[in-house]
N, CA and C of each residue as an Amber inpcrd file, in Angstrom:
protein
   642
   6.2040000 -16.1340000   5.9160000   7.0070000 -15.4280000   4.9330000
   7.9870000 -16.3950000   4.2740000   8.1510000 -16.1440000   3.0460000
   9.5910000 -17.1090000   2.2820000  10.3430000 -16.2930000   2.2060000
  11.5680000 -17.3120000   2.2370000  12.7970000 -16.9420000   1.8140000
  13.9920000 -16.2460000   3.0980000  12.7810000 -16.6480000   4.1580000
  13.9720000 -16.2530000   5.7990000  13.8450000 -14.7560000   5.2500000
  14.0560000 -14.0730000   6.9920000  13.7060000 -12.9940000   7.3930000
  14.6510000 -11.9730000   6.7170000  16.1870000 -12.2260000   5.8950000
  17.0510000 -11.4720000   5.2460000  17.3910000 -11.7730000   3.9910000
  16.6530000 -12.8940000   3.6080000  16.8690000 -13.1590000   1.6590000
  15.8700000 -12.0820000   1.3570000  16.4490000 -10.9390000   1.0120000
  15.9670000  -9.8430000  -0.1360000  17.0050000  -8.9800000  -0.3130000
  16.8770000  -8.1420000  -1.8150000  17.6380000  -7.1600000  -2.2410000
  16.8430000  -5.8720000  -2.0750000  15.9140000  -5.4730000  -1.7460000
  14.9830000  -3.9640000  -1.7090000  13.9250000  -4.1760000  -0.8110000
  14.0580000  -3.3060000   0.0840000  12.7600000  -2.9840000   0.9490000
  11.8860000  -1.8890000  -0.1690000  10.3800000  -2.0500000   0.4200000
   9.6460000  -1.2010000  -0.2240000   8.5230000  -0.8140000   0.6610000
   8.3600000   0.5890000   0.6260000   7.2080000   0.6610000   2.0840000
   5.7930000   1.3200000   1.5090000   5.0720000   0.4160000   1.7540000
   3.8210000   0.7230000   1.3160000   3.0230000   1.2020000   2.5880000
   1.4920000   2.0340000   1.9060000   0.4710000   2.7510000   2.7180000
  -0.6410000   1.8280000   1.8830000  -2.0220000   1.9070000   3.5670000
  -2.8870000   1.8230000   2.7910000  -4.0170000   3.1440000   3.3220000
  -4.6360000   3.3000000   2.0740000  -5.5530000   5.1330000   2.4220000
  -6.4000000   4.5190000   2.3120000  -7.7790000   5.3720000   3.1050000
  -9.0430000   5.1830000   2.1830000 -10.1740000   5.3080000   3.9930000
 -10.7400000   5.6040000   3.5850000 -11.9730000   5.0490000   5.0150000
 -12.1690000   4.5080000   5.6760000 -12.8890000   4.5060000   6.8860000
 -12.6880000   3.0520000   7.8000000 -14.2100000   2.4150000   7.3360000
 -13.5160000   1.2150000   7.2750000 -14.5840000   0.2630000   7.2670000
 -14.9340000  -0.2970000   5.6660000 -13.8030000   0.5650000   4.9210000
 -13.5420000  -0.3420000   3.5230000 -12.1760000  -1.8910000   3.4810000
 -12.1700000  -1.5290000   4.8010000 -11.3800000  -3.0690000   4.5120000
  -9.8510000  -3.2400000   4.3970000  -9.5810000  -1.9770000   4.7600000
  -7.9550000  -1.6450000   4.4430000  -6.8470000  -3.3090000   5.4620000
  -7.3580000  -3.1130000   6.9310000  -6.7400000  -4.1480000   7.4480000
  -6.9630000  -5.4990000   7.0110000  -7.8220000  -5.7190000   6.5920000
  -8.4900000  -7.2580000   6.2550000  -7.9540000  -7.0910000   4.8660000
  -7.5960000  -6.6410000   3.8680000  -6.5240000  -6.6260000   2.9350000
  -4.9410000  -6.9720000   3.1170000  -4.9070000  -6.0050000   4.0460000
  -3.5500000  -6.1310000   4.3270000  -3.0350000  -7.9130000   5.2800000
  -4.2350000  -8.3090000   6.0860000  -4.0810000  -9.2000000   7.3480000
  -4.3090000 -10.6970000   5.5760000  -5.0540000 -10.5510000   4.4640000
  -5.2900000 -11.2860000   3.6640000  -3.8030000 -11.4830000   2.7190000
  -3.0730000 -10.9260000   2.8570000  -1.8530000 -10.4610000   1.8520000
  -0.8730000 -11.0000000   2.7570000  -0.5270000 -11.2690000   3.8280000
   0.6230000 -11.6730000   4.6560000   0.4490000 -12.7650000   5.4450000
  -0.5370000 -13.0530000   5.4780000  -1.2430000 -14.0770000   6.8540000
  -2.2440000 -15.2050000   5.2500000  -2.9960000 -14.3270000   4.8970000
  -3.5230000 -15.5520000   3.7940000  -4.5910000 -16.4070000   4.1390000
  -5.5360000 -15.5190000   5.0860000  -6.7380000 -15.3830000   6.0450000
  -7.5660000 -14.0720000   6.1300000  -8.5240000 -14.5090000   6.2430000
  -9.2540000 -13.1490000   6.2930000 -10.1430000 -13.2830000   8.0120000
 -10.1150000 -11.7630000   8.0620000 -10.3670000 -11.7850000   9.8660000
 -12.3870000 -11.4400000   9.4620000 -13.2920000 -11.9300000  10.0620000
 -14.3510000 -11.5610000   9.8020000 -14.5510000 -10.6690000  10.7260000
 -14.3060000 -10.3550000  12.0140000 -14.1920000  -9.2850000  13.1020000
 -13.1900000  -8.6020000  13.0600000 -12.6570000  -8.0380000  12.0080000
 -11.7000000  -7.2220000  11.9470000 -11.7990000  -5.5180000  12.6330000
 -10.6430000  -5.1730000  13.3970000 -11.2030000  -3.9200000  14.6120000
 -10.5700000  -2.8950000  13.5360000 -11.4620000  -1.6990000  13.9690000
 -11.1330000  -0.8010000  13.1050000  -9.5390000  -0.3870000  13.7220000
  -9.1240000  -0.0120000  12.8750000  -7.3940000   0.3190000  12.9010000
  -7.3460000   1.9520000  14.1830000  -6.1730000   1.9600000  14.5990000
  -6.3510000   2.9450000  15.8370000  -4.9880000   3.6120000  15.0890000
  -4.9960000   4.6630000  14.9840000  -3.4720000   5.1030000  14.4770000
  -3.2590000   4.3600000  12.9060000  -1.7330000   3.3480000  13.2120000
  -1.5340000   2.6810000  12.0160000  -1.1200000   1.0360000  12.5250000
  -1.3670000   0.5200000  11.7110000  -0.9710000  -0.7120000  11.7640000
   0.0960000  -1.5460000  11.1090000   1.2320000  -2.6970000  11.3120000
   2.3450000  -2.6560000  10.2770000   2.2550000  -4.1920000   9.8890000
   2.8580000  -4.1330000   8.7780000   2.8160000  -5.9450000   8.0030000
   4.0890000  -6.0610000   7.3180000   4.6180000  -6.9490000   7.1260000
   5.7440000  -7.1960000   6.0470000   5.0430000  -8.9590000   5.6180000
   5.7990000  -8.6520000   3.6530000   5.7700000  -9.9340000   3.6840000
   7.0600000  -9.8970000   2.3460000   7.6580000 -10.8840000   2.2750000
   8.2670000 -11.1540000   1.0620000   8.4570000 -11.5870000  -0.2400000
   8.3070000 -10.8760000  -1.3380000   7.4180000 -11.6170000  -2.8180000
   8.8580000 -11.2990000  -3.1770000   8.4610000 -12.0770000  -4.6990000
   9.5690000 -11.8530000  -5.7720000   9.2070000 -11.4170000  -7.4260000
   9.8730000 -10.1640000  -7.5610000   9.6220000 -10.0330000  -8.7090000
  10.9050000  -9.9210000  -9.5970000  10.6220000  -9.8340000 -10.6420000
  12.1070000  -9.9760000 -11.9570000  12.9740000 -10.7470000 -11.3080000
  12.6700000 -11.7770000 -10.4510000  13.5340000 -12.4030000 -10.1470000
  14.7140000 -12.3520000  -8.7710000  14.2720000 -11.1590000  -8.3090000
  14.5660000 -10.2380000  -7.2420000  13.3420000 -10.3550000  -5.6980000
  14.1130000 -10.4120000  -5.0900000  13.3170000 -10.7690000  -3.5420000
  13.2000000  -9.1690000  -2.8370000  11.8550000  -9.2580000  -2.7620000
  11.4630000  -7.8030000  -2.5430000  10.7840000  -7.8680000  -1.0100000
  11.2870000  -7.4420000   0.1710000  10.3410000  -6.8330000   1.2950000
   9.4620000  -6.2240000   1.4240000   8.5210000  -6.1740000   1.3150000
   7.3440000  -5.5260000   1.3060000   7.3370000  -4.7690000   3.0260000
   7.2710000  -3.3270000   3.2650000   6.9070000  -2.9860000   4.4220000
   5.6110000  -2.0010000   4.3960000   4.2280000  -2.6940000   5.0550000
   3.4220000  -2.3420000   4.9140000   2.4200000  -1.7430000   5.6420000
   2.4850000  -0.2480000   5.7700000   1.5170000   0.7010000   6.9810000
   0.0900000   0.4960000   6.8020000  -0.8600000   0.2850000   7.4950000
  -2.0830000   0.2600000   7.2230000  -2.7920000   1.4260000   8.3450000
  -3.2410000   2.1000000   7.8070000  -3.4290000   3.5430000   8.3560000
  -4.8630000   3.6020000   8.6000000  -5.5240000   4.0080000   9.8660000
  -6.5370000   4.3980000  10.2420000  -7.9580000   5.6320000   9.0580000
  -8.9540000   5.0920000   9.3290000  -9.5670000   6.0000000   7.8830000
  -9.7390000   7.1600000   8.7020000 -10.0620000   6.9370000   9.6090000
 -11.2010000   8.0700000  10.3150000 -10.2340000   9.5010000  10.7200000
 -11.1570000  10.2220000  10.3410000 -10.5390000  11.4600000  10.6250000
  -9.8130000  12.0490000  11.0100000 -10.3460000  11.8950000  12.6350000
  -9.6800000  12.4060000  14.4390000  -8.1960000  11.4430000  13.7550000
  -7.8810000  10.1370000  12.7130000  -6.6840000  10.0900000  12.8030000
  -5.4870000  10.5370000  11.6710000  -6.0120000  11.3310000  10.6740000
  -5.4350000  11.7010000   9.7690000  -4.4430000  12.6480000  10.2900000
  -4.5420000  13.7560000  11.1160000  -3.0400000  14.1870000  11.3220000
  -1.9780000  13.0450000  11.8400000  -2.2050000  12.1100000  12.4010000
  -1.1100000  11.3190000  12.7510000  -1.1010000   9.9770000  11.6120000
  -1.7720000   9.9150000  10.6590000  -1.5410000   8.9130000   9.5520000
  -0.7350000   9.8300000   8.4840000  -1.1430000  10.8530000   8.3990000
  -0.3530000  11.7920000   7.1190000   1.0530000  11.4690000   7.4990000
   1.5050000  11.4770000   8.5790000   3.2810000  11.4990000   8.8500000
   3.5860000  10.1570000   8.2650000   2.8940000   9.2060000   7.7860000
   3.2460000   7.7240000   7.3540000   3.5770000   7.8410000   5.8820000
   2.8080000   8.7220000   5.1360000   2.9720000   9.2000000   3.8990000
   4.1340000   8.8860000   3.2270000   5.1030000  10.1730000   3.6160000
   7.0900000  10.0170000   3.2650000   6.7270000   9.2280000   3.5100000
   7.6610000   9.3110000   2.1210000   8.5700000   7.5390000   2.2780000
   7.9410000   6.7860000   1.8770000   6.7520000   6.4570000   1.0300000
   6.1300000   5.3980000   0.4320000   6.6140000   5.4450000  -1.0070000
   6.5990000   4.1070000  -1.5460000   7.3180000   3.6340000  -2.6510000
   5.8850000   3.4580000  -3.5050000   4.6180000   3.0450000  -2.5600000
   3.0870000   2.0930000  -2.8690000   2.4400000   2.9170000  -2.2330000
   1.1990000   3.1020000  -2.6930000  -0.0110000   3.7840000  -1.7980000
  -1.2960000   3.0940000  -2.6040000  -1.7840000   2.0160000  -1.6550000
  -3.2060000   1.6670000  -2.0940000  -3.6590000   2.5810000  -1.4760000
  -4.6480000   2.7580000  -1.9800000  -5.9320000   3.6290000  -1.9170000
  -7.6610000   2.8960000  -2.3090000  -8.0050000   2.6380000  -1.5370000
  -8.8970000   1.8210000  -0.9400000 -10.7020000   2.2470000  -0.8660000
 -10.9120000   1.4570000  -1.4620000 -12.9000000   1.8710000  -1.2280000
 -13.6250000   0.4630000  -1.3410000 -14.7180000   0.9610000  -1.0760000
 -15.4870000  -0.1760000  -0.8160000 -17.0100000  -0.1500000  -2.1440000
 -17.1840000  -1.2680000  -2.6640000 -17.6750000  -1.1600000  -3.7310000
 -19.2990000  -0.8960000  -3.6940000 -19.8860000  -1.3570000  -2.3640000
 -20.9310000  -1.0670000  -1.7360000 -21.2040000   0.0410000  -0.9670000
 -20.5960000   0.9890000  -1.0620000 -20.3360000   2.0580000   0.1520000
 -19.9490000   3.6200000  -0.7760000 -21.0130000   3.7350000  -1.6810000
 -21.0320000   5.1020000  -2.8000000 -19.7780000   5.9970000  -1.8370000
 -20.4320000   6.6040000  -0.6690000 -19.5730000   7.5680000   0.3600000
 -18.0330000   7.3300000   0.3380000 -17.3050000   6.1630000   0.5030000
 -16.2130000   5.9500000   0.4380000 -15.1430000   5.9930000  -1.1650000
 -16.1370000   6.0150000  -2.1070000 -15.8840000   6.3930000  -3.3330000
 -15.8060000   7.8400000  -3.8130000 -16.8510000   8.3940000  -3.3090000
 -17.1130000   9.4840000  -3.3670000 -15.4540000  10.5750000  -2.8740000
 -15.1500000   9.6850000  -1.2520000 -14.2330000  10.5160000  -0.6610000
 -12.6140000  10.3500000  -1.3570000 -12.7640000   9.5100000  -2.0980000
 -11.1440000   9.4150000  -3.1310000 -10.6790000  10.3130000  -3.4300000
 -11.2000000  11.6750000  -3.8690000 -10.6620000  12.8360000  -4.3410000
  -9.8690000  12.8350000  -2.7540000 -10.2010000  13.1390000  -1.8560000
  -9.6780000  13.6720000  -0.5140000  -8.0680000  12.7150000  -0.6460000
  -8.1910000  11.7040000  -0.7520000  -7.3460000  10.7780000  -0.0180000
  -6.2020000  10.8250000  -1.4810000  -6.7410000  10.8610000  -2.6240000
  -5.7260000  11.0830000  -3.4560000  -5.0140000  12.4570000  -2.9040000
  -5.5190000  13.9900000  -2.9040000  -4.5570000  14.9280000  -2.8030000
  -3.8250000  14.8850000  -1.8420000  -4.2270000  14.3140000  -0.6010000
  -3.3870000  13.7260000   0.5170000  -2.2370000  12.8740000  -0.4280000
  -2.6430000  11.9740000  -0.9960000  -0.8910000  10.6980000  -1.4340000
  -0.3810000  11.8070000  -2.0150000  -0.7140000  12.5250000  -3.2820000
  -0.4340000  13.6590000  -4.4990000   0.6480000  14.4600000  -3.2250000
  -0.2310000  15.0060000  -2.5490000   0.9640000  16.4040000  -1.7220000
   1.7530000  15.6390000  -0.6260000   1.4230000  14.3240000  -0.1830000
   2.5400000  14.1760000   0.5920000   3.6480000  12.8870000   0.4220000
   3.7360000  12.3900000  -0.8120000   4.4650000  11.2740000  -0.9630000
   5.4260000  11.8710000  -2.0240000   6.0190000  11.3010000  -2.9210000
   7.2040000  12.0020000  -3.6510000   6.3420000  11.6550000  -5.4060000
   6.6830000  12.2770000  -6.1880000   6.0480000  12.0480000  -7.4840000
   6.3740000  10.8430000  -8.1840000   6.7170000   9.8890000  -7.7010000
   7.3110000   8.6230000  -8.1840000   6.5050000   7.7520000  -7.5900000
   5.7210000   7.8330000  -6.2620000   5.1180000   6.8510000  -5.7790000
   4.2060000   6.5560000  -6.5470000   3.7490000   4.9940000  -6.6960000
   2.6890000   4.2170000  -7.4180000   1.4070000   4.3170000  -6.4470000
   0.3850000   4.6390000  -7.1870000  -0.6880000   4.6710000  -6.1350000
  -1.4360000   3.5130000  -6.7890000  -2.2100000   2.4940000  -6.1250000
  -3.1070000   1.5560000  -6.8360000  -4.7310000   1.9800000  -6.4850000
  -5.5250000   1.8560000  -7.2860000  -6.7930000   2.1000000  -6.6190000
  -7.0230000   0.5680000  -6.3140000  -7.7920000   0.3320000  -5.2100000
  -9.0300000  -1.0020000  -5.0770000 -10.1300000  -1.0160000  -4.3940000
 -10.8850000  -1.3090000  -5.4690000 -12.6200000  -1.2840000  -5.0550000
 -12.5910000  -2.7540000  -3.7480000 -12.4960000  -2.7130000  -2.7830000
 -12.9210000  -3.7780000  -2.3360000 -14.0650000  -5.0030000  -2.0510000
 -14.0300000  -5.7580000  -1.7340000 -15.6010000  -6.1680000  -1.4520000
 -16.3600000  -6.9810000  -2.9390000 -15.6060000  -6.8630000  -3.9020000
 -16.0850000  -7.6320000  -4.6700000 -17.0820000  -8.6790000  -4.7470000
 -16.7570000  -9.6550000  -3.6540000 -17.7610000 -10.8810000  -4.0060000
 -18.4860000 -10.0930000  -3.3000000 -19.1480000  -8.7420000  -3.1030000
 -20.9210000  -8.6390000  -2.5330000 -21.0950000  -7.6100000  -3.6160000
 -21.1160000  -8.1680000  -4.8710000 -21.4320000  -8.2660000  -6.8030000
 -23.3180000  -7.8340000  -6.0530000 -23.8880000  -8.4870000  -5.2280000
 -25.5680000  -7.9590000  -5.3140000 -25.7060000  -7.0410000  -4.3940000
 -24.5640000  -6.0730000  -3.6740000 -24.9930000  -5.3010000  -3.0560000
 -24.2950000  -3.8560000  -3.9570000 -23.9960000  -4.3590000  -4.9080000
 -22.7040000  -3.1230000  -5.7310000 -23.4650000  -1.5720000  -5.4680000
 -22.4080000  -0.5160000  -5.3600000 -22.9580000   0.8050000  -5.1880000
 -22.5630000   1.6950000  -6.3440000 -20.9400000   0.9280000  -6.4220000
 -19.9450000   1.9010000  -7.4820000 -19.7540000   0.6660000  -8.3750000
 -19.9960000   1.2130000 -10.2230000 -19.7520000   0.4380000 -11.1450000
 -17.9260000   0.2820000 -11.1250000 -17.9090000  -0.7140000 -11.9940000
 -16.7070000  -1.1010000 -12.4090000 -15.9880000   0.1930000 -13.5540000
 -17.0170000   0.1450000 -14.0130000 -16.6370000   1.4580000 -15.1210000
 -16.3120000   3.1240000 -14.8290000 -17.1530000   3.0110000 -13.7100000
 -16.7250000   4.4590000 -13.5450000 -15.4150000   4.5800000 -12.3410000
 -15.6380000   3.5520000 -11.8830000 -13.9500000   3.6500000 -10.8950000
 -12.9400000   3.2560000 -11.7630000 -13.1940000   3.0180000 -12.8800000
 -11.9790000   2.8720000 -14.1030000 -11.5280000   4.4050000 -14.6500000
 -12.7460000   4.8390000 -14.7640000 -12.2470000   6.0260000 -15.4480000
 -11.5860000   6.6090000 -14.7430000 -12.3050000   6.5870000 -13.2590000
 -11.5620000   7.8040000 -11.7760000 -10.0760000   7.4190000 -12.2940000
 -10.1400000   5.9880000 -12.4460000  -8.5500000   6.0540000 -12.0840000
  -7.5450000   6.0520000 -13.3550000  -8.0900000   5.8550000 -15.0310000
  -7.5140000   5.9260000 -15.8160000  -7.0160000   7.9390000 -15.6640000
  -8.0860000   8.9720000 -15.4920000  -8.2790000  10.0920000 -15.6520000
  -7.0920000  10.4180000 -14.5020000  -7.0000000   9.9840000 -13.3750000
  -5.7800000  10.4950000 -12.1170000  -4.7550000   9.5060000 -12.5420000
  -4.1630000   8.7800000 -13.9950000  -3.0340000   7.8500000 -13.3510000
  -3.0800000   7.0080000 -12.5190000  -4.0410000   6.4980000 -11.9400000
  -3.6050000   5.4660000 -11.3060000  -3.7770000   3.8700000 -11.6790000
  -3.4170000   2.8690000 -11.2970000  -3.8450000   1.2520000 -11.6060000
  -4.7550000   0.7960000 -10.5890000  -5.5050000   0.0820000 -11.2860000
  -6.7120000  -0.5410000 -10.5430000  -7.3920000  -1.4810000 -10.6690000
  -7.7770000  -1.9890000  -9.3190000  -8.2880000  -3.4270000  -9.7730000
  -9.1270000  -3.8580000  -8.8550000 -10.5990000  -4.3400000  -9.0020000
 -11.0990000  -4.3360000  -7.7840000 -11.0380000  -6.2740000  -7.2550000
 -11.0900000  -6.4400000  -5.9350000 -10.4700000  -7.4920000  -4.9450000
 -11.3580000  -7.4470000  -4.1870000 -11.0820000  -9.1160000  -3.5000000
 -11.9640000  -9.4190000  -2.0110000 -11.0380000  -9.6490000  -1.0140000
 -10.9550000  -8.6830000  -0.2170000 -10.4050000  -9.4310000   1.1820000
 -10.5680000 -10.7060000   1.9630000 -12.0060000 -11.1600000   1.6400000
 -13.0370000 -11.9200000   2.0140000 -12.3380000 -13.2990000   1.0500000
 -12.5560000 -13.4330000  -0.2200000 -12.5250000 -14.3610000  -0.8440000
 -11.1510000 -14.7230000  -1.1860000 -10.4080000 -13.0500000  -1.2970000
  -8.7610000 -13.2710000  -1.3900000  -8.5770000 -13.1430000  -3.1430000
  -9.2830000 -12.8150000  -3.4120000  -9.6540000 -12.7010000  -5.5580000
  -8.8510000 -11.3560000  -5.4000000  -7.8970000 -11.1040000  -6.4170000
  -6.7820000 -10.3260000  -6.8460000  -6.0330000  -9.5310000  -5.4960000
  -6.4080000 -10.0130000  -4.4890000  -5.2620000  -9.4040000  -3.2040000
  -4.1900000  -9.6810000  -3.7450000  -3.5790000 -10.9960000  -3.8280000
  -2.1390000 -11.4190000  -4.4330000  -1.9540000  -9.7320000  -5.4670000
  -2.3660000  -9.5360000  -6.3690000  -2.2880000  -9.2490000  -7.5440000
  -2.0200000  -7.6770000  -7.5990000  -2.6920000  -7.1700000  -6.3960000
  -2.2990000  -5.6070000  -6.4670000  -1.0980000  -5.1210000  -5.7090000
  -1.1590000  -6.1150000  -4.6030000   0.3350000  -5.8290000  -3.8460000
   1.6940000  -5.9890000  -5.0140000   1.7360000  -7.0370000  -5.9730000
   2.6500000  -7.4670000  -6.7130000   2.5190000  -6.4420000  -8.0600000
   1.6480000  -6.6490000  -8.1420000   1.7590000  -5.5210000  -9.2230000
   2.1880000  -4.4720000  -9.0190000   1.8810000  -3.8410000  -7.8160000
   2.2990000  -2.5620000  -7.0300000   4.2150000  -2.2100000  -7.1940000
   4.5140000  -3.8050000  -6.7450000   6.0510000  -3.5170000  -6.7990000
   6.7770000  -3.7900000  -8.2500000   5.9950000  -4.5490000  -8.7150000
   6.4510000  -4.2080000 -10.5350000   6.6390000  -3.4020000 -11.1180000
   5.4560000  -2.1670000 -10.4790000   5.7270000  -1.2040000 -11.1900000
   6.7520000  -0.1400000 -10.6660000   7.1480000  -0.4040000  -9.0140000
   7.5680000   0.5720000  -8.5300000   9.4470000  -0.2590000  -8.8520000
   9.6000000  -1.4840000  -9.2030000  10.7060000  -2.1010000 -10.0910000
  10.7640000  -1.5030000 -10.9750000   9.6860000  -0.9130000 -11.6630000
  10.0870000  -0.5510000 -13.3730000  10.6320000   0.4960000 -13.0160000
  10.1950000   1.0570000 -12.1220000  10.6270000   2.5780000 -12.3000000
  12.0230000   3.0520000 -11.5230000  12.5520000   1.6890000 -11.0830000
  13.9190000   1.4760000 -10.0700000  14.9070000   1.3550000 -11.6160000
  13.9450000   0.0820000 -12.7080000  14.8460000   0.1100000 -13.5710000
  15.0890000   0.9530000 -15.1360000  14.1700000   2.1530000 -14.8720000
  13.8210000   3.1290000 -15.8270000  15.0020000   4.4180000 -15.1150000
  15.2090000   4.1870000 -14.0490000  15.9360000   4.8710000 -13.4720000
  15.1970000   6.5380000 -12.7830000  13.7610000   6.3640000 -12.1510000
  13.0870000   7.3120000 -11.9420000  12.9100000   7.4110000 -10.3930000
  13.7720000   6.1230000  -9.7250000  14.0010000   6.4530000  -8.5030000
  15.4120000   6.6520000  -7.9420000  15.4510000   7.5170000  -7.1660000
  16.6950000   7.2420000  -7.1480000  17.0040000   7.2440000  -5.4820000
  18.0550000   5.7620000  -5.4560000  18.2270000   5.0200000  -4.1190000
  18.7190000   5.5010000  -2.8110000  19.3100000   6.9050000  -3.3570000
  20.1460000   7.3950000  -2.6050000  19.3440000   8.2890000  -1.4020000
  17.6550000   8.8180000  -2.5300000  17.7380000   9.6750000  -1.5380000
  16.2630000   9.0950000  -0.5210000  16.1470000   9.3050000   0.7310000
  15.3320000   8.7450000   1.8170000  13.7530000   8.7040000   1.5540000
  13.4630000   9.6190000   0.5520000  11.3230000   9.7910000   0.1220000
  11.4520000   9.0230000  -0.5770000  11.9250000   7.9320000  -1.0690000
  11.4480000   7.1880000  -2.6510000  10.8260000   5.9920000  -1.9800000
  10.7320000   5.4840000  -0.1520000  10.0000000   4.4490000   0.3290000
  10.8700000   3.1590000  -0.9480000  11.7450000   3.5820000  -0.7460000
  12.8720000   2.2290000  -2.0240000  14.4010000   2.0240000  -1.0000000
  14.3820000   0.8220000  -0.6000000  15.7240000   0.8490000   0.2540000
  16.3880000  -0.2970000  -0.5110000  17.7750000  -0.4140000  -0.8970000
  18.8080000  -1.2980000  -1.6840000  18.8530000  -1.7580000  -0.2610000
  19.1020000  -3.4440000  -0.4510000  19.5560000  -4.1970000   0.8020000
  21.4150000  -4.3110000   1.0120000  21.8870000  -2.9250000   1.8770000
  22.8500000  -2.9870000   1.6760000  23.8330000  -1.9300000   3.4460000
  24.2190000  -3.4090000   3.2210000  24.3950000  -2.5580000   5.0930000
  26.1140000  -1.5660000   5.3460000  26.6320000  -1.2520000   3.8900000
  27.6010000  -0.6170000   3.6990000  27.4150000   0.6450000   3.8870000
  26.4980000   0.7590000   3.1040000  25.8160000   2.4280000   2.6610000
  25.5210000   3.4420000   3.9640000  26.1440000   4.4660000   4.2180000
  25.7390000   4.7600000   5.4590000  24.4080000   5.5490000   5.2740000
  23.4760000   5.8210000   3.8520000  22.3000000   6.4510000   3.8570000
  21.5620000   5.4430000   3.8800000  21.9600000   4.6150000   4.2600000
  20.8100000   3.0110000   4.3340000  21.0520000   2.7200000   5.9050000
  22.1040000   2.3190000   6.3420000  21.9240000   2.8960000   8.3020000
  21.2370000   3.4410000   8.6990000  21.4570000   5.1770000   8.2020000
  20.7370000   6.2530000   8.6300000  19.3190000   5.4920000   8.3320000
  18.8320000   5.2230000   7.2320000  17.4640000   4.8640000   7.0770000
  17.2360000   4.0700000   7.9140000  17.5850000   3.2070000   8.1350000
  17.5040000   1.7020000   9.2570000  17.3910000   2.2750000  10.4790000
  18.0010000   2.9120000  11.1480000  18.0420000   3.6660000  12.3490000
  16.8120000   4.5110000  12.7550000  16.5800000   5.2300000  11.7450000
  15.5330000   6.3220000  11.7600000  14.0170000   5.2080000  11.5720000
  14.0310000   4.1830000  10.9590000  12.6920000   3.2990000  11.0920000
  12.6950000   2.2730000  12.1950000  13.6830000   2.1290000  13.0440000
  13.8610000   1.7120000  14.3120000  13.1930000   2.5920000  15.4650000
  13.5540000   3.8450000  15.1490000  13.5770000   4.6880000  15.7930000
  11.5560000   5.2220000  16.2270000  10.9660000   4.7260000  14.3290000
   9.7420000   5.2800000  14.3660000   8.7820000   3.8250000  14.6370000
   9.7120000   2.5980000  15.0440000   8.9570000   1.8910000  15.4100000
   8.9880000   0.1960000  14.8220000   9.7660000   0.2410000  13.0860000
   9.7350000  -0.4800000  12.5050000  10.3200000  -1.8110000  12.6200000
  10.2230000  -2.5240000  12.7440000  10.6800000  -4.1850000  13.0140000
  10.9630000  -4.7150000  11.7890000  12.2790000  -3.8770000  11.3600000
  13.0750000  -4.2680000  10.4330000  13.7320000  -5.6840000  10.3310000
């Protein structure tokens, strides 16, 4: 990580949704680490990452849940929801079924995150271009038609990983500086780095509490 474990002004807590076996951890393990795991284990519950980028000039924490696809774990991944600032949402570009199931995993972010959260779509898996299932075009539309941004990436090769995490917080910056979040209150997954505030304690406390290695 740059910039030592307390050079930042905003935490931001991201999810990642989507199926098992589209690649959600090997995204996330490619985005912080800057390696890709070829035996990557399917996720049990959730899994956590931080890393530190900078945007507008501003040092941003990234805190990042990577959530189990499979079923048997969706009642205990939904509680990860609150409180996201980011929600990738995740498929695999070879794997029609996992495309198919996006409707599911969107009304999940839709009903349980706050109406401000940025959701990104990503087709994963890119460089296997000769095994493609889902066009480029029609996961454009999915996602021009629901609002969302999208971009498809390799975990594998590491081609636009950088690019969706950062983009992710650009946009969820714009909307810090459009004034559509607001800091004060605990669902916006948006924390000011500021150890005065006692609704920023409370927050600190309560993600101690659920596990977080703040």
């Amino acid at each position: 990580m740059s910039g030592g474990p307390y050079n930042y002004s905003y935490i931001f807590k991201y999810i990642i949704i989507g199926d098992m076996g589209v690649g959600k951890s090997c995204l996330l393990h490619q985005f912080t680490e800057k390696k890709f795991m070829a035996d990557c284990p399917h996720t049990i519950g959730v899994e956590f990452g931080t890393r530190i980028v900078e945007v507008s000039g501003q040092k941003i924490k990234l805190q990042i849940w990577d959530t189990a696809g499979q079923e048997r774990f969706r009642a205990v991944t939904r509680s990860y929801y609150r409180g996201a600032a980011g929600a990738l949402m995740v498929y695999d570009i070879t794997r029609r079924s996992t495309y198919n199931h996006l409707s599911s995993w969107l009304t999940d972010a839709r009903n349980l995150t706050n109406p401000n959260t940025v959701i990104f779509l990503i087709g994963n898996k890119s460089d296997l271009e000769g095994q493609r299932d889902v066009t480029y075009q029609e996961a454009k539309q999915f996602a021009d038609e629901n609002g969302l941004l999208f971009m498809e990436a390799s975990a594998k090769t590491g081609d636009n990983v950088e690019d969706v995490f950062i983009e992710t917080a650009k946009k969820i910056y714009q909307n810090i500086q459009d004034g559509n979040v607001d800091l004060n209150a605990a669902d916006t997954g948006v924390q000011l780095k500021n150890t005065t505030a006692p609704a920023d304690r409370k927050q600190t406390q309560q993600q101690k509490q659920d596990g977080c290695n703040c």
